[in-house]
C-alpha positions as CSV (number, residue, x, y, z in Angstrom):
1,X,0.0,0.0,0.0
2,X,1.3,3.4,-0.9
3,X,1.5,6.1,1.2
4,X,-1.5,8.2,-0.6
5,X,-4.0,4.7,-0.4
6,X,-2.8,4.4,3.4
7,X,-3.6,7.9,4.1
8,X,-7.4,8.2,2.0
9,X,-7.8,4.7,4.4
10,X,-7.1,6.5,7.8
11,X,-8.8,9.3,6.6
12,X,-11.8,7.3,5.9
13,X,-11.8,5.4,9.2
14,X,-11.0,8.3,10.9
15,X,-14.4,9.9,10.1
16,X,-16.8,7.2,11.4
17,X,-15.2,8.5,14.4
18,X,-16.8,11.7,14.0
19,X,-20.4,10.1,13.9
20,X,-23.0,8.6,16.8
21,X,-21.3,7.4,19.7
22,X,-18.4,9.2,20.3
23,X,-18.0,12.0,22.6
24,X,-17.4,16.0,22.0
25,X,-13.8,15.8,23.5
26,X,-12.8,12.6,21.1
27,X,-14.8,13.9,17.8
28,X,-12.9,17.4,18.5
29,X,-9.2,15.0,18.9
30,X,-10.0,13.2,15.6
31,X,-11.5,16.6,13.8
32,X,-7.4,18.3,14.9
33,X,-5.9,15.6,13.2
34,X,-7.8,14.8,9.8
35,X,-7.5,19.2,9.5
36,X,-3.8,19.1,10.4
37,X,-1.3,19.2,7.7
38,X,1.2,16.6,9.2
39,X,-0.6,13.4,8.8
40,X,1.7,11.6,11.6
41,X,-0.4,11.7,14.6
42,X,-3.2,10.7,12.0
43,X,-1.9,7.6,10.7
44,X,0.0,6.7,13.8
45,X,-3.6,6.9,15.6
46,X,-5.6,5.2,12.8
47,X,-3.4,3.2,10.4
48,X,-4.6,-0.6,12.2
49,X,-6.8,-0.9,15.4
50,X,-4.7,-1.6,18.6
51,X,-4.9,-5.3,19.0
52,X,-6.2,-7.3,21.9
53,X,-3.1,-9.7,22.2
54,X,-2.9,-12.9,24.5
55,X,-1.8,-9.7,27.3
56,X,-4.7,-7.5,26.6
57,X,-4.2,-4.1,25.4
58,X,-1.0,-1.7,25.8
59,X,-0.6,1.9,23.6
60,X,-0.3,5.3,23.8
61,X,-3.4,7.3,25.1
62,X,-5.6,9.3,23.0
63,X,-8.2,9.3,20.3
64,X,-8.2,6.4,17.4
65,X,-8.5,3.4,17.1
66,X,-5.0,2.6,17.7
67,X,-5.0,4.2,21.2
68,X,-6.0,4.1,24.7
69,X,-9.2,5.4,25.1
70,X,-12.6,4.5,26.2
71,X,-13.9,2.8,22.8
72,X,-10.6,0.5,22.4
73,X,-11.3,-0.2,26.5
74,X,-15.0,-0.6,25.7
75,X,-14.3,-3.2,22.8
76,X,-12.3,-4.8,24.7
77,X,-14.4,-5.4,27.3
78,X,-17.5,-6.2,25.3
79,X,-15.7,-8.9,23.3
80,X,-14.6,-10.5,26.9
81,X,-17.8,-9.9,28.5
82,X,-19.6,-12.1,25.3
83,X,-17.0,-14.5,25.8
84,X,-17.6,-15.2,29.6
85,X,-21.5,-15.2,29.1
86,X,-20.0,-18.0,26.3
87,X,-17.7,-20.0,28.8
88,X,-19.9,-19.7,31.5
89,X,-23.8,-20.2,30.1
90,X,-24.0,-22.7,32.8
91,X,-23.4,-20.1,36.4
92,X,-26.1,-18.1,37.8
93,X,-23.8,-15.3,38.6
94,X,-20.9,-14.7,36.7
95,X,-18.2,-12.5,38.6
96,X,-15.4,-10.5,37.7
97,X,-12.7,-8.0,39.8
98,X,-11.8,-4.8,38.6
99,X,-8.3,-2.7,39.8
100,X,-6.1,0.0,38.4
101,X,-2.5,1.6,38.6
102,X,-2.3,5.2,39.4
103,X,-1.3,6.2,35.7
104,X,-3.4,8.8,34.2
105,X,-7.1,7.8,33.1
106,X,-6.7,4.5,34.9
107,X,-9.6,5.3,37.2
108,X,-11.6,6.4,34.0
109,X,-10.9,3.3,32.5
110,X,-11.5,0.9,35.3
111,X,-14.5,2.4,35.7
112,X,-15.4,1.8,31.7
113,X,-14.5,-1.7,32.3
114,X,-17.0,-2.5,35.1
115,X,-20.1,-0.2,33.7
116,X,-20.0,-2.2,30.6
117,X,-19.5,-5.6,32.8
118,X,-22.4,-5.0,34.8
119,X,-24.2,-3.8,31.7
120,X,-24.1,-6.7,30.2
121,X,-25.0,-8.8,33.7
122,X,-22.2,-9.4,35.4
123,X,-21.0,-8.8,39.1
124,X,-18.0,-6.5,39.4
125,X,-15.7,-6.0,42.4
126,X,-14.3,-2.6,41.3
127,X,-11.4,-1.7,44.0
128,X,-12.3,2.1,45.7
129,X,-8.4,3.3,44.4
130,X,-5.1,2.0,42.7
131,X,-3.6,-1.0,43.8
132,X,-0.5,-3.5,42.8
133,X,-1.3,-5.6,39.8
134,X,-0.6,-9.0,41.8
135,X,-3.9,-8.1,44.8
136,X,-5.7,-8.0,42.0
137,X,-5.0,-11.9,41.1
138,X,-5.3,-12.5,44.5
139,X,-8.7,-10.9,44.8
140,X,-10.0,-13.1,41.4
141,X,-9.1,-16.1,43.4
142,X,-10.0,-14.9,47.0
143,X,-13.7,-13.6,45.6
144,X,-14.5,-16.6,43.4
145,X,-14.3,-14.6,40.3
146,X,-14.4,-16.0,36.5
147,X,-12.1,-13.2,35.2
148,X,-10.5,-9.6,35.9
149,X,-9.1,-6.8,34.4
150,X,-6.2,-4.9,35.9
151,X,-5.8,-1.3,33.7
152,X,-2.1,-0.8,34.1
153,X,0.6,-0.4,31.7
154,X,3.3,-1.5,34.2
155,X,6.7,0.2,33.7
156,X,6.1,2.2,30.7
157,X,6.5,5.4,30.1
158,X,3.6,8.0,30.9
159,X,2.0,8.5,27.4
160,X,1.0,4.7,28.0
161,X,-2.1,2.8,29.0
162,X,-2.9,-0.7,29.1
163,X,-5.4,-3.5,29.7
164,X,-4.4,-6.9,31.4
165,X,-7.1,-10.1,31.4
166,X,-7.1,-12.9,33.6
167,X,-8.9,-16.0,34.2
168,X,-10.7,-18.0,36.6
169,X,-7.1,-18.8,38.5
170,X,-5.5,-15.3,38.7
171,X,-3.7,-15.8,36.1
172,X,-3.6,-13.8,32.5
173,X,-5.1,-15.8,29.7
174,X,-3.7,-18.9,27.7
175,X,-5.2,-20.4,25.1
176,X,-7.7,-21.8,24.6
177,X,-8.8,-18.5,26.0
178,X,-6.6,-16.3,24.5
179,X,-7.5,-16.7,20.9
180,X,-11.3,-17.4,22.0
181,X,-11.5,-14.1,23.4
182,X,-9.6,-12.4,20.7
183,X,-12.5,-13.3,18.4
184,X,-14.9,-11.8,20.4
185,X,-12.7,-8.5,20.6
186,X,-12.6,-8.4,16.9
187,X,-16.4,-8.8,16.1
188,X,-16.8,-5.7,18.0
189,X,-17.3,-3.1,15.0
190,X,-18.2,0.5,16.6
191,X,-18.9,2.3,20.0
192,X,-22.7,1.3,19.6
193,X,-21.8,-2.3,19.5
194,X,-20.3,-1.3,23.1
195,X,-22.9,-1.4,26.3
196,X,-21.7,1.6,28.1
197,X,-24.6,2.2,30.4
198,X,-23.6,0.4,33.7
199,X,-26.0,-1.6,36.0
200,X,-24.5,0.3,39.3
201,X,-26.2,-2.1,41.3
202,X,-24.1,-5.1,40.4
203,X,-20.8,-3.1,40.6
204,X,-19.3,-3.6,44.6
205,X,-16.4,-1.5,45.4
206,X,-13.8,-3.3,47.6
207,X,-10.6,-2.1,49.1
208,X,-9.2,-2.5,52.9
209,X,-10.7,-6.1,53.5
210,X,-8.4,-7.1,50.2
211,X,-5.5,-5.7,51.4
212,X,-5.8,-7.0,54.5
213,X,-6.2,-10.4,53.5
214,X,-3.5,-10.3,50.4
215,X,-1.0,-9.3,53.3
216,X,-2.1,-11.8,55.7
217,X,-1.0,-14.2,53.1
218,X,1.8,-12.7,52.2
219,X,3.3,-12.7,55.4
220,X,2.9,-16.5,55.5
221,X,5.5,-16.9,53.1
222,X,8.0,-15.8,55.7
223,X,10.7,-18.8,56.9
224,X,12.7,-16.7,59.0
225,X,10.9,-14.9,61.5
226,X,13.2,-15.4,64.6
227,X,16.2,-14.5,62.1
228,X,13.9,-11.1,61.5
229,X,13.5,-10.2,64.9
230,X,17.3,-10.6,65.8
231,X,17.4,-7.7,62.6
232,X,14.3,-5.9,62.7
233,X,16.8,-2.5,62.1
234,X,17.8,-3.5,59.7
235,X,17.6,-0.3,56.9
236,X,15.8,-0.8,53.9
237,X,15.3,2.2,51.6
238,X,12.3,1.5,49.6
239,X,10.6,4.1,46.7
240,X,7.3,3.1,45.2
241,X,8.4,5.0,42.1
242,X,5.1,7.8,42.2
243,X,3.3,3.7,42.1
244,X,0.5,1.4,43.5
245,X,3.4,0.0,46.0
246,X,2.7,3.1,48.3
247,X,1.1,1.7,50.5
248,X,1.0,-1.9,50.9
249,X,4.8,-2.8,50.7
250,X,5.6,-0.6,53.7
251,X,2.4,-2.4,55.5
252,X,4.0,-6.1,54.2
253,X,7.6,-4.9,55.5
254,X,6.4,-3.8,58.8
255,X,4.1,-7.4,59.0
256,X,7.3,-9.2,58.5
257,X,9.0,-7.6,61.6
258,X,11.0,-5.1,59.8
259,X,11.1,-1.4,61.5
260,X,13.6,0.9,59.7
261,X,11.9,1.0,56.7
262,X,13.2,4.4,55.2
263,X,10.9,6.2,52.3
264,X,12.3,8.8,49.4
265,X,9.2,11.2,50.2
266,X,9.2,12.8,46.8
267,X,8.6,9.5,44.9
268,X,5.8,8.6,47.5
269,X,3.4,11.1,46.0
270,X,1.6,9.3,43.6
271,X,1.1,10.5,40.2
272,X,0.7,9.1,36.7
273,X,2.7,11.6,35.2
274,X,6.0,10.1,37.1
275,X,7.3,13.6,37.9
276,X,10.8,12.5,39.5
277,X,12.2,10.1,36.3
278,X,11.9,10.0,33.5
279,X,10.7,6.6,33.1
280,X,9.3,4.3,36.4
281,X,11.0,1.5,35.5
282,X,13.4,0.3,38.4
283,X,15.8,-1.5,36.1
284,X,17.1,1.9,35.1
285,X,19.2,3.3,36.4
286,X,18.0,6.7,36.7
287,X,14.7,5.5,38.2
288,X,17.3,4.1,41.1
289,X,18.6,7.7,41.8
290,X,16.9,9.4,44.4
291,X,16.9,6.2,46.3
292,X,20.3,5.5,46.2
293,X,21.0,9.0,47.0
294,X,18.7,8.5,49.9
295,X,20.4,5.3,51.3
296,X,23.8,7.5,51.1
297,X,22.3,9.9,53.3
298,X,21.4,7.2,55.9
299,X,23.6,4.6,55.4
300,X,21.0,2.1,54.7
301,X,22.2,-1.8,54.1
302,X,19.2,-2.3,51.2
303,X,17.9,-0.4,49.1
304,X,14.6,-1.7,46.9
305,X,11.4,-0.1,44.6
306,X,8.1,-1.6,42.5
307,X,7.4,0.2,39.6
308,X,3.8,1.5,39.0
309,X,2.0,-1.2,39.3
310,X,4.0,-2.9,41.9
311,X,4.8,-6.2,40.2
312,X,8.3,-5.8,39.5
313,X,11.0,-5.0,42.0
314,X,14.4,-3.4,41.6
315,X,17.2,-3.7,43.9
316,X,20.7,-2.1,45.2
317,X,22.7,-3.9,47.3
318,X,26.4,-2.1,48.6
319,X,29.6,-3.9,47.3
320,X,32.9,-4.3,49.4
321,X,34.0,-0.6,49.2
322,X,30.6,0.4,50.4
323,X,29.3,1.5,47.2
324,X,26.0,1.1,45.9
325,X,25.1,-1.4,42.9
326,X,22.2,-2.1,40.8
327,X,21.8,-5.9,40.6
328,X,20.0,-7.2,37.5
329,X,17.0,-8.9,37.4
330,X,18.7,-12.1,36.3
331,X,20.5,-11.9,40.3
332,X,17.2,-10.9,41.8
333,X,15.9,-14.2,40.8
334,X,18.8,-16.1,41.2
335,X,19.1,-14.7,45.0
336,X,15.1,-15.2,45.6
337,X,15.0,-18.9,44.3
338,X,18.5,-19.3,46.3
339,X,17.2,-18.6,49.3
340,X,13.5,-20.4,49.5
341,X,15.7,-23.2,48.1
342,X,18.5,-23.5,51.0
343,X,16.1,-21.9,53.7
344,X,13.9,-25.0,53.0
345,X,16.4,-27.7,53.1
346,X,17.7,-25.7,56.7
347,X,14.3,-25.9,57.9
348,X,13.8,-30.0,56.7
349,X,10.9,-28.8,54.4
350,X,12.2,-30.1,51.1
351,X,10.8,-33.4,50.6
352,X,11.8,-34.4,46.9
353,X,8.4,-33.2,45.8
354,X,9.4,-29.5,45.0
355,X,10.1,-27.2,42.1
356,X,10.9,-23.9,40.6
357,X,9.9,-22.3,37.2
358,X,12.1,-19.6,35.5
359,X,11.6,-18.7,32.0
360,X,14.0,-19.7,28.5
361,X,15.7,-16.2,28.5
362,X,16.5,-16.1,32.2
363,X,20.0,-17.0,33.9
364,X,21.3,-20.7,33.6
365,X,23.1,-20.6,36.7
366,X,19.4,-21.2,38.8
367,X,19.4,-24.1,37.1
368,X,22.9,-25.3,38.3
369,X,21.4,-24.4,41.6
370,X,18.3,-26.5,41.4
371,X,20.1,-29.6,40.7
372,X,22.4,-29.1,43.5
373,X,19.7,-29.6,46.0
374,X,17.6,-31.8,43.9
375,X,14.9,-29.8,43.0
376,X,13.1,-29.9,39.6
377,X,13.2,-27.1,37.8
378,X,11.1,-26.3,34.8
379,X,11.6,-23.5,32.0
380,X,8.6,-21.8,30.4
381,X,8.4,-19.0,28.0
382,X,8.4,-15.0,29.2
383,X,6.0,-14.0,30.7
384,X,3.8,-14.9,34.3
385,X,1.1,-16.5,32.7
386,X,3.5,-19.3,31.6
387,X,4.8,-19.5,35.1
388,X,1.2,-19.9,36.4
389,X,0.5,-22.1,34.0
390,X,3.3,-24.7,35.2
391,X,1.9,-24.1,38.8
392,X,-1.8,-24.8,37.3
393,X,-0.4,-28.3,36.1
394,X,1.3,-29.1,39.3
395,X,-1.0,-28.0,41.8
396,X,-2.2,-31.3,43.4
397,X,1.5,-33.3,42.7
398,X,4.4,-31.0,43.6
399,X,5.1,-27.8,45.9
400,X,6.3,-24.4,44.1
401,X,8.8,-23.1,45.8
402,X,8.9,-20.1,43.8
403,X,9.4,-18.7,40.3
404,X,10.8,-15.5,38.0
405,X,11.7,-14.2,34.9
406,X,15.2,-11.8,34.1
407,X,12.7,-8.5,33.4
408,X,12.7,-7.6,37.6
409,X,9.6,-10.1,38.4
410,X,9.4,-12.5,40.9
411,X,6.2,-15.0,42.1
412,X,7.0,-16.7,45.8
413,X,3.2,-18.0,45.7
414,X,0.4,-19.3,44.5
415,X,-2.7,-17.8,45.7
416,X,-2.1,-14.9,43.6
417,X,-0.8,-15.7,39.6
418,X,1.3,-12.6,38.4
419,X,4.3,-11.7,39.6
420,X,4.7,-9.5,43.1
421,X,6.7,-7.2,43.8
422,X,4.9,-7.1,47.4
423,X,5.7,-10.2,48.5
424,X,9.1,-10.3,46.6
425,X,10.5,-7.3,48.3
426,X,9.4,-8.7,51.8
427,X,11.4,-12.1,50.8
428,X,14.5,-10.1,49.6
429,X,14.3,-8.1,53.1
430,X,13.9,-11.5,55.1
431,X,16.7,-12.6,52.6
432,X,19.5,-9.5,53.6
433,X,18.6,-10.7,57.6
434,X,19.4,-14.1,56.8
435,X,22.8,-13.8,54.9
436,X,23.4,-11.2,58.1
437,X,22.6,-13.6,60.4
438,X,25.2,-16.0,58.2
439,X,27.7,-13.2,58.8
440,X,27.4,-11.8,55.0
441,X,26.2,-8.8,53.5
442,X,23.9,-9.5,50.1
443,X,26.9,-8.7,47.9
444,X,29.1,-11.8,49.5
445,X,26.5,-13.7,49.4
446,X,26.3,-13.3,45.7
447,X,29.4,-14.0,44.8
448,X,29.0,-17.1,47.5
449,X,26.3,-17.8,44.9
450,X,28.9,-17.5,41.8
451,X,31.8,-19.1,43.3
452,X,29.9,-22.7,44.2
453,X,27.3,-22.8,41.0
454,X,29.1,-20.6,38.4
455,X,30.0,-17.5,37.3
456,X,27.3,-15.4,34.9
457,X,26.7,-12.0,33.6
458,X,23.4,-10.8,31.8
459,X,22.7,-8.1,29.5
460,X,19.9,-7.7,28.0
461,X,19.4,-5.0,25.1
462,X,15.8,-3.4,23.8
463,X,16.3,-2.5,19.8
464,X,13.6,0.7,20.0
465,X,11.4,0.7,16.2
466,X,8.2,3.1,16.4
467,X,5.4,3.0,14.9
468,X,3.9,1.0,11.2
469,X,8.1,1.3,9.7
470,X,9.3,-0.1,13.2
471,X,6.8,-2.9,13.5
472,X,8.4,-3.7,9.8
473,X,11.4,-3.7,10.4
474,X,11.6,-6.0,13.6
475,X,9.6,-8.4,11.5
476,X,12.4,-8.1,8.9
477,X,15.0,-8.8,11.7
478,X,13.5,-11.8,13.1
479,X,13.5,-13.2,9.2
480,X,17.2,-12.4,8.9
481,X,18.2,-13.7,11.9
482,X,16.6,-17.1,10.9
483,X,17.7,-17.1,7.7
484,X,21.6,-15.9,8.3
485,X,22.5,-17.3,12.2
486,X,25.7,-16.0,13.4
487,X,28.3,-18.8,13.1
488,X,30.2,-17.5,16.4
489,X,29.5,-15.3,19.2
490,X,32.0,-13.9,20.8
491,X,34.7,-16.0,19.6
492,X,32.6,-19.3,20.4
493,X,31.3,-21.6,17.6
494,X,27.3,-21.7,17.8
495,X,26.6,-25.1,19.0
496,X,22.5,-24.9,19.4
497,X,19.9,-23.4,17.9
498,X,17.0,-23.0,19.1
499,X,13.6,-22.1,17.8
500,X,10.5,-21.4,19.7
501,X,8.2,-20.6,16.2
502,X,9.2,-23.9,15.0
503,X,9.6,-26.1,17.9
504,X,12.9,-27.4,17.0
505,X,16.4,-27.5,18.4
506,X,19.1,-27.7,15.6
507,X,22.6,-29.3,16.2
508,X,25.0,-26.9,14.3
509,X,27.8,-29.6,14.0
510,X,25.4,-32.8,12.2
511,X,22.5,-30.4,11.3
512,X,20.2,-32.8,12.8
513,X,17.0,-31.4,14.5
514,X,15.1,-32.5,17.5
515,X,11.2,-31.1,18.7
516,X,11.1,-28.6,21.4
517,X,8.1,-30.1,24.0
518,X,6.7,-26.6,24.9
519,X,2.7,-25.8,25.1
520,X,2.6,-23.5,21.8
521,X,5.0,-21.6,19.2
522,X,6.4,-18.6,19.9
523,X,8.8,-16.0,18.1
524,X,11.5,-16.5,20.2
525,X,15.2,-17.5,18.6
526,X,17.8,-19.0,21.0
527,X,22.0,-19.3,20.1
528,X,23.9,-21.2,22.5
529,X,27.7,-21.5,22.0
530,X,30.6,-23.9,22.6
531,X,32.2,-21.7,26.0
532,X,28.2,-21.7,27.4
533,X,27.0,-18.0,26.1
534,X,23.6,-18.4,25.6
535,X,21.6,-15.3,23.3
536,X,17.9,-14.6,22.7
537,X,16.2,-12.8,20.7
538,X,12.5,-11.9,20.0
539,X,9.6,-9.2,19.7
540,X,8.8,-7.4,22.7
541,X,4.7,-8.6,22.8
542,X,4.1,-5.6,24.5
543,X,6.4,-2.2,23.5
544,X,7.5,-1.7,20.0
545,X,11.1,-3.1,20.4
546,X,13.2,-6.3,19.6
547,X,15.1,-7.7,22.7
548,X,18.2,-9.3,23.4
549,X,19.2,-11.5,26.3
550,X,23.1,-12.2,26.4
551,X,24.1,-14.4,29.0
552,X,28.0,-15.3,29.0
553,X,29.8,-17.8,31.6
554,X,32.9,-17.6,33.3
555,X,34.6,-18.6,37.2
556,X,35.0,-16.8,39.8
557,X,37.6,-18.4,42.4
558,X,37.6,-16.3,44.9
559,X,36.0,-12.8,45.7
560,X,38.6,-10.9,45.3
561,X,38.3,-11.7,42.0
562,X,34.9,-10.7,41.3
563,X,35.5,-7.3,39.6
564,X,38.3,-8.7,37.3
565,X,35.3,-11.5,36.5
566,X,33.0,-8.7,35.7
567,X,35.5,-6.7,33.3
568,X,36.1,-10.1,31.8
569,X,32.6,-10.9,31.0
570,X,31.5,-7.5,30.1
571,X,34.2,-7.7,27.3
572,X,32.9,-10.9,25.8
573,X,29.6,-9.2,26.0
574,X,30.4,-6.5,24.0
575,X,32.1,-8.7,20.9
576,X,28.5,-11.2,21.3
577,X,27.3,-7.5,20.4
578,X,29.3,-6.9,18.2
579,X,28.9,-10.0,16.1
580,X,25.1,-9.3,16.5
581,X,25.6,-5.8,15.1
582,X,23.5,-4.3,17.7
């Protein structure tokens, strides 16, 4: 399509939204942009609809179809609501639970969502403010609901929105769901397709009786209480990031026993416009600032944040010369899952019956871990809902110990099915008192960690394309990368390839090809070379980038060689770059 056919077709889409059933403030939006004379915003807003994906919704707010607004919500919505009056003929009372972040429109959106729920009879729980993404899998489960919608569009930046689904269990939708619901989505044509007139009387609002509940079980995750108590002052510097973590981490913290929690006051005002970084997303650095500069100030032995929606958690933990260092999210797991593992075998709990789940792009070295004290371990693809889906099909043979993913999310339980930063950040508290009480700070305990399983380094690397030409050309990346594989990477012969669209694992040296046994395809390519580098690539489902996930090996022999082991590895990382030209 040329650029003059794509422009008379936004155009034309464009005006139906200019007719019954849109409001004044959108038809005025759309009216600006079909009179402007740059097209950009035009196209950008129109040229496909934003897609209901297996995650829901994410885009930029604003008018169009390709945005955030109330008719993409309210399609949304519709399509599911069909879909569970499908699923669920056989109920008197179908139920779903509603939350939000604290990004801008959230509450405008939530309250969309369960107007056209109840408009189309179903029972909403709508929570009375924001609250962390994982309560609101806990409150599916805890209520009895069928489904729920979180509005949240986790760690992006502010121009963003989004639009999570779940399922009966907590946990966002799998097929055969996923698809299921997808073609109800599509079917919905226009905003008078949508029910918009809520039923008030079947929307309940819910809030403290959650919370209290959520951290009730939360703080029977704990294994170390005594240990706690021995280290209650300890100081823990914790920012919410302007997010939904406000106020329930500090509660969960203080339940656990600890009582020096120190805040960053500025980033405890919540606000969707994230007025203190310039993104919320704790694996930055940046985001990290005003909390490390905090923990200078005081001296504090931990320092740890949530981003908006409070289900991923970053982390700085001081090195030997007492300076401050942003672990990666590859460590945070690997530090979690070490933990619950030993802490378990200390306490006699292990009984040959339990397991952990990480996904293919994150760290090798938990599985080195895993074997070491017998414990299965299973890999899944990225994402929670593949985590919770492992738990799903162990639940009445085997005990989850715990689970994560490299992208800063963690899941110690089960009766919620996302990943917590709430309950994470109490562990990784409990954690920093137990390696004290073992006479380590966290960072010797890392490299404790390193020396006995293995040395790794992560890195992973977001390739940024915008828009209809960016969508393009990560598509044409994924082809070349299939069709041309590197031969080496960093100076190590590709031994394995793995790929997740076709299910098959290639042996480089004899060509010959075995099946992958996962649940369904996904565009995920895996490299994994002779000296144990392992690199991933694939789409972002959720942001318009391609990622990278390098993961190169090495040994550490003692921790006075830790830094040199660092410098090492961050040199074969950058020729693995290198060879992928990124």
């Amino acid at each position: 399509m040329d650029n003059e056919q794509l422009l008379q077709q936004v155009t034309a889409k464009a005006q139906t939204w200019l007719g019954d059933g849109y409001d004044d403030e959108t038809k005025a939006e759309v009216k600006r942009m079909l009179e402007a004379e740059d097209k950009t915003d035009l196209i950008e807003s129109f040229y496909k609809d934003l897609e209901f994906g297996t995650g829901g919704l994410r885009g930029i707010m604003g008018a169009g179809s390709n945005r955030m607004n109330i008719y993409t919500v309210g399609a949304a919505t519709q399509g599911l609501a069909n879909y569970l009056k499908e699923a669920f003929a056989d109920l008197p009372e179908i139920k779903v639970a509603v939350g939000h972040d604290v990004r801008n429109n959230s509450r405008r959106f939530a309250e969309v969502v369960a107007d056209v729920f109840s408009a189309n009879g179903i029972t909403v729980y709508l929570f009375d403010s924001f609250r962390p993404t994982p309560e609101l899998s806990f409150a599916i489960r805890h209520l009895g609901c069928q489904s729920g919608v979180n509005i949240t569009a986790s760690h992006n930046p502010k121009e963003y929105n989004g639009y999570k689904a779940y399922w009966a269990d907590g946990a966002q939708i799998i097929a055969p769901h996923d698809v299921n619901i997808i073609n109800n989505v599509n079917k919905i044509k226009g905003a008078n397709e949508i029910k918009f007139n809520g039923d008030k009387s079947r929307i309940h609002i819910i809030g403290r009786e959650i919370d209290d509940a959520f951290l009730a079980a939360i703080k029977g995750l704990s294994l170390s209480p005594d240990i706690i108590k021995k280290h209650s002052d300890l100081k823990i510097v914790y920012t919410p990031i302007h997010g939904t973590g406000v106020h329930l981490i500090p509660e969960s913290l203080a339940n656990y026993g600890f009582t020096n929690i120190i805040h960053v006051p500025e980033q405890d005002v919540t606000s969707g416009n994230f007025p203190t970084v310039e993104s919320p997303n704790p694996e930055n650095p940046p985001a990290m600032a005003m909390a490390i500069a905090k923990a200078k100030e005081v001296g504090a032995d931990l320092v740890m944040a949530s981003d908006p929606d409070a289900d991923r958690i970053g982390c700085v933990m001081r090195d030997a010369n007492g300076e401050y260092v942003l672990i990666n999210g590859n460590q945070i797991v690997m530090i979690l899952l070490y933990y619950l593992m030993t802490r378990n075998a200390e306490l006699g709990r292990l009984t040959g019956k339990e397991y952990i789940v990480k996904t293919i792009v994150t760290t090798e070295t938990i599985k080195a871990i895993a074997d070491a004290n017998n414990i299965t371990m299973f890999d899944c693809y990225t994402g929670f809902k593949w985590i919770a889906a492992v738990i799903r099909d162990h639940e009445e043979t085997a005990r989850y110990l715990g689970g994560g993913e490299e992208s800063y999310g963690f899941l110690a339980e089960t009766f919620a099915r996302d990943k917590d930063a709430v309950s994470a950040i109490s562990l990784m508290a409990e954690a920093a008192a137990w390696a004290k009480e073992n006479g380590l700070d966290f960072m010797a305990m890392l490299q404790d960690i390193y020396m006995k399983y293995g040395f790794s380094m992560e890195k992973g690397i977001s390739v940024v394309r915008t828009g209809k030409s960016g969508a393009e050309e990560i598509q044409k990346m994924m082809r070349d990368f299939r069709a041309n594989p590197p031969k080496t990477l960093g100076g190590s012969p590709i031994t394995t390839i793995k790929d997740y669209d076709a299910l098959t694992k290639t042996n480089v040296a004899d060509g010959s090809i075995e099946k992958l046994d996962m649940p369904t395809t996904s565009n995920v390519l895996q490299y994994f070379t002779e000296d144990g580098t392992k690199v991933s690539v694939r789409p972002s489902g959720t942001e318009p980038k391609i990622k990278f996930y390098i993961e190169v090996k090495g040994t550490l022999a003692k921790k006075e060689d830790y830094d040199a082991c660092n410098a090492a590895a961050e040199e074969k990382i950058k020729a693995v770059m290198k060879d992928l030209n990124i």
